[in-house]
N, C-alpha and C positions, 0 to 999 in steps of 0.2 A: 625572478627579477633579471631584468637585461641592463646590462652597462651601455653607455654609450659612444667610448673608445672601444676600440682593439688596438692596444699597444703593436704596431708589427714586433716589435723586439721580444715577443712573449714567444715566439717560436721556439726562444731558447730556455723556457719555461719547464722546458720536460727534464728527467730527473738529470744532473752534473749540469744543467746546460747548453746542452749541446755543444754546438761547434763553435758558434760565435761570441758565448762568454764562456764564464766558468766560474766555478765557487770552488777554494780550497780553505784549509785550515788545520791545526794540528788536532789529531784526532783521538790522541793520547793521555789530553791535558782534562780530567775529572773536577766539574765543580765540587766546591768543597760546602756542601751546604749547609753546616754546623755553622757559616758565619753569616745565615743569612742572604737575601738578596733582595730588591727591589722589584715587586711583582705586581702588573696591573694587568685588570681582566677588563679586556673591552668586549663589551657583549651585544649580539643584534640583536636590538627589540624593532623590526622595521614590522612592515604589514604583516609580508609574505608567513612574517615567524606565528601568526596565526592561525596558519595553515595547519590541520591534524593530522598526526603520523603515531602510529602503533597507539590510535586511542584517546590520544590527548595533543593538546596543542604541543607545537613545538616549542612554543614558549615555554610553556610548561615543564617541557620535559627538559630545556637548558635552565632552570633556574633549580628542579629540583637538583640535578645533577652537578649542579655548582655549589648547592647546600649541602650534598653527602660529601663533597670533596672539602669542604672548609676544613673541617675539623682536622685534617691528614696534612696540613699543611704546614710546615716549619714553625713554630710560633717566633723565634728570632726573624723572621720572615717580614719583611714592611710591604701591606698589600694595600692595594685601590680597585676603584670597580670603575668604570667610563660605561656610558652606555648610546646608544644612536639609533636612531627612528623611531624613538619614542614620541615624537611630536610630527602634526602634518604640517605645520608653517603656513602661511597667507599664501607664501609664493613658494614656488621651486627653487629660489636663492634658500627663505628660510628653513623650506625642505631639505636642505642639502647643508644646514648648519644646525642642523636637529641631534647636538655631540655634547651629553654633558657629563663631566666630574661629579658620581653621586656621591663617591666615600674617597677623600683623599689620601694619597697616600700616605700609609703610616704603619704602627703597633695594629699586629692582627687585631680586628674586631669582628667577628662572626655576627657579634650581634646588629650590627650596622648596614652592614652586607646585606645580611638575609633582608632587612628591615626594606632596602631601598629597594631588594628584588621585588619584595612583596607589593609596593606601588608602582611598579613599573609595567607597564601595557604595549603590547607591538602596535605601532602607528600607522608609520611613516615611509620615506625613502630611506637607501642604505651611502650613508657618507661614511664611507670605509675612510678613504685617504685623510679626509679634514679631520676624523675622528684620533687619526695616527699622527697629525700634523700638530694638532692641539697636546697632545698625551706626550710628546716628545718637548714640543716647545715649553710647554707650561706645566704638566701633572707633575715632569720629573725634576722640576726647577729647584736647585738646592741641593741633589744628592749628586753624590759622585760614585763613585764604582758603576758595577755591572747594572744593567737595567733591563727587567721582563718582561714581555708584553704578550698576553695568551689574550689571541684574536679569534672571536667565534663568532662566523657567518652562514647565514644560507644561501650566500648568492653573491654577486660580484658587486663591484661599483657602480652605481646608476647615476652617479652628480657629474659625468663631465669630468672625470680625474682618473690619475692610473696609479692605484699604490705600489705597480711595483715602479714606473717612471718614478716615484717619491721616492722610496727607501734606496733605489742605483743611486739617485745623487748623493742623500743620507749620509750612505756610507763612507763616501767621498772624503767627508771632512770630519765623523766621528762613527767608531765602531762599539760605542758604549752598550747601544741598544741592540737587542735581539730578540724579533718576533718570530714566534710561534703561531701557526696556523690550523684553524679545525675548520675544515670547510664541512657543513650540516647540509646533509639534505642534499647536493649540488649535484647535477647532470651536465651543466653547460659548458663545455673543454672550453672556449675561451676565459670564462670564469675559473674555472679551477686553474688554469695556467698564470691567469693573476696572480690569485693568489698563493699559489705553488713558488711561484716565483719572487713576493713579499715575503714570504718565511726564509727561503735558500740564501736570497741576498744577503740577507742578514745571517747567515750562520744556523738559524733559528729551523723546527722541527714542523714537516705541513703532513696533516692529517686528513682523512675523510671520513665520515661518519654518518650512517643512517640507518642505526637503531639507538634506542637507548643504550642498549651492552657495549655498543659503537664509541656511544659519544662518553660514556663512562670511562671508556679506555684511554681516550683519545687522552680527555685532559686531565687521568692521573697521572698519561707519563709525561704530561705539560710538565707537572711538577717537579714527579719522582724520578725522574731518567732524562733532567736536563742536562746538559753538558753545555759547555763556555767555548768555544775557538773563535777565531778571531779569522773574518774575511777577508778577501782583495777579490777587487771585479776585476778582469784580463779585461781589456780594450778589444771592440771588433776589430779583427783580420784585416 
């Protein structure tokens, strides 16, 4: 899948940043995860995720792999599941708003989770950004504290948006949210720069992945070796 921007500010995408921004934060400060946190797994089901890798769809292989993970998860833990490209739309407006709330956030429920992975089919386009736009505005409406967002894609933006143009401003005005990134599958440096740089903005942890043993890694340490700091964007030079 191809995006249809190229952010120029994604140059500073590669690891600190580069030269013309930067991400800092204290590095010291361990979440405490006995108390809990706010955890939503936005997951791509777009076409491409039907593509076969080691054997079985990639679909496949992200929903098993999010079912071995349930169980290992905090249960004081309040989790959600979002999903996007699961539908093709009339139009490429509805293609590009194909972002729904299966399981909201709340009290672990495995059984729900699994339940909604199980009717869920790769479609569609990949609305990364509206997907992130919607789950900030609205999923997380009501909680206060820390707020987690483990984003799994194959591929960049295709709607005409830049997630990490989103999450720069984001941060701007609240640092509550922190995405984590697993990029599946992806060869496309403008793509992995995206999204490389949607996770760092935010403080938040960017992965790549392309095997199963990959993508297993990837999002137990989503879980199990998050850490909490707290960002500031430097302004360009």
């Amino acid at each position: 899948m191809k995006k249809f921007i190229i952010l120029i500010a994604l140059a500073v995408a590669i690891p600190a940043f580069g030269g013309d921004y930067g991400v800092y934060g204290p590095q010291n400060y361990q979440y405490n995860q006995d108390e809990g946190e706010m955890t939503l797994f936005i997951l791509d089901f777009s076409n491409s995720m039907s593509e076969y890798l080691e054997g079985q769809s990639k679909a496949q292989m992200m929903v098993e792999t999010v079912r071995n993970l349930l169980p290992s998860i905090n249960r004081n833990n309040k989790v959600g599941l979002r999903v996007y490209g699961h539908k093709m739309g009339f139009t490429p407006f509805d293609a590009c708003r194909a972002s729904s709330l299966l399981v909201p956030i709340g009290k672990m429920d495995n059984f729900a989770i699994n339940q909604a992975l199980s009717e869920t089919k790769p479609r569609g386009m990949t609305p990364i950004t509206y997907s992130l736009k919607q789950a900030i505005k609205y999923d997380f409406m009501g909680f206060s504290g820390k707020k987690h967002i483990i984003l799994l894609t194959d591929g960049g933006e295709n709607c005409d948006e830049s997630p990490c143009k989103f999450v720069m401003e984001m941060i701007k005005e609240r640092k509550d949210v922190t995405i984590d990134v697993i990029a599946f599958n992806i060869s496309d440096k403008d793509d992995l720069a995206q999204l490389q740089c949607t996770s760092l903005v935010t403080s938040g942890k960017f992965y790549t992945a392309n095997t199963a043993a990959e993508l297993a890694r990837s999002l137990g340490n989503t879980i199990n070796v998050h850490k909490e700091v707290e960002a500031k964007i430097l302004p360009p030079r």
